[in-house]
Every structure is written in C-alpha cells, then in structure tokens.
N, C-alpha and C positions, 0 to 999 in steps of 0.2 A: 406621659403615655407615648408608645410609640406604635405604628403601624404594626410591628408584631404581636404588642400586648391587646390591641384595640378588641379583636375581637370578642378575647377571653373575658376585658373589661365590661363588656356590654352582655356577657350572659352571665357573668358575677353578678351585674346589676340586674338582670332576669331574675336572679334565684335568688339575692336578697330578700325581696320582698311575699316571696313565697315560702320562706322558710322564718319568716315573722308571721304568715299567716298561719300556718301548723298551729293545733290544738298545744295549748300549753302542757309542758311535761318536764319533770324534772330536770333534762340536761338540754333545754330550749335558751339562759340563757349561755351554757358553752359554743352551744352550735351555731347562734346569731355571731356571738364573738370570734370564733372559730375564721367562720365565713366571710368576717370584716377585716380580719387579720390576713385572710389569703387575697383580698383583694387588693389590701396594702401591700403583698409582700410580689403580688404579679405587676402592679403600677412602679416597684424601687427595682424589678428585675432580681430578686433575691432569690437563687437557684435553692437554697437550703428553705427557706422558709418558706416557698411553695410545695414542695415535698414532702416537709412534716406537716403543713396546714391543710395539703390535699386529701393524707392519709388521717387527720382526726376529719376533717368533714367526711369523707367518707364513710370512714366505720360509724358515726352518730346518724347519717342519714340511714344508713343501712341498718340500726340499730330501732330507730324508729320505722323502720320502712314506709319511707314516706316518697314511694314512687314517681310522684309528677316533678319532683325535686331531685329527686336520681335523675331523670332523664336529663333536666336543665344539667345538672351536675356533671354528666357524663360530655357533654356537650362542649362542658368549660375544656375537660382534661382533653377534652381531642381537639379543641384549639391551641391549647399550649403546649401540645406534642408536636401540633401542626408546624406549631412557631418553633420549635426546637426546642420546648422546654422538655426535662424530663420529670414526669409528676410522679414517678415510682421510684421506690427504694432497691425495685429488682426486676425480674424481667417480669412482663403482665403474662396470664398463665394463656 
C-alpha cells in the first residue's frame, strides 16, 4: 500500500462489508468478488484491472440499486481519480 492507494484502500474496506450485508440475490456472489478483486487490483497498482473492476462493480451496484453502497462506491472512484487513477474507459458524462 502506498500513500496514494491508502485512502481508496480504506473505503474499499468501508463497502466490503456493506455489500456482504445486501439482501441476498442472484449476482451477490459476482459482486462480493468483483469488489475483492478491485481491491487487489488498487493494493498491485493495476491501471487495467481497476478500470474493468470499477466498471463491473459498478453496473452490479447500480443494477441492484443499492444506494448506501453507491455512495461508499462513489467515494472510492473520487479517491483514485484523486490519486491519478483513471477509473473510466472514457470521459465521465
């Protein structure tokens, strides 16, 4: 971890646990995994694998609409913009 990733790290670990508490639902566990996978891939600095991992959490949160987890969620993508990551495949509208 470095001082860039930390923050992003610490509200990954925010939304972990709140996206295990979500009502079970068919694509609960992609979205657990999903979510485990982009925190691996912000902890190795992996420009590709945060980008495609931001965009499947995404569309599954937003799929569920599961609000309080959007927010966490929204939070992570504006710390790793913050740090210079880019979490989009194109420009944000």
């Amino acid at each position: 971890m470095s001082e860039k990733t930390a923050a992003a790290l610490a509200k990954l670990d925010e939304l972990l646990p709140l996206l295990k508490a979500l009502p079970q639902a068919s694509d609960q566990d992609e979205l657990i995994d999903a979510a485990e996978a982009l925190r691996r891939a912000v902890a190795a600095f992996h420009m590709e694998a945060i980008r495609f991992r931001m965009y499947t959490v995404d569309r599954l949160l937003k799929k569920r609409s599961a609000e309080s987890c959007l927010q966490v969620f929204d939070a992570v993508r504006h710390e790793l913009e913050t740090a210079g990551f880019h979490t989009r495949s194109h420009a944000a509208p």
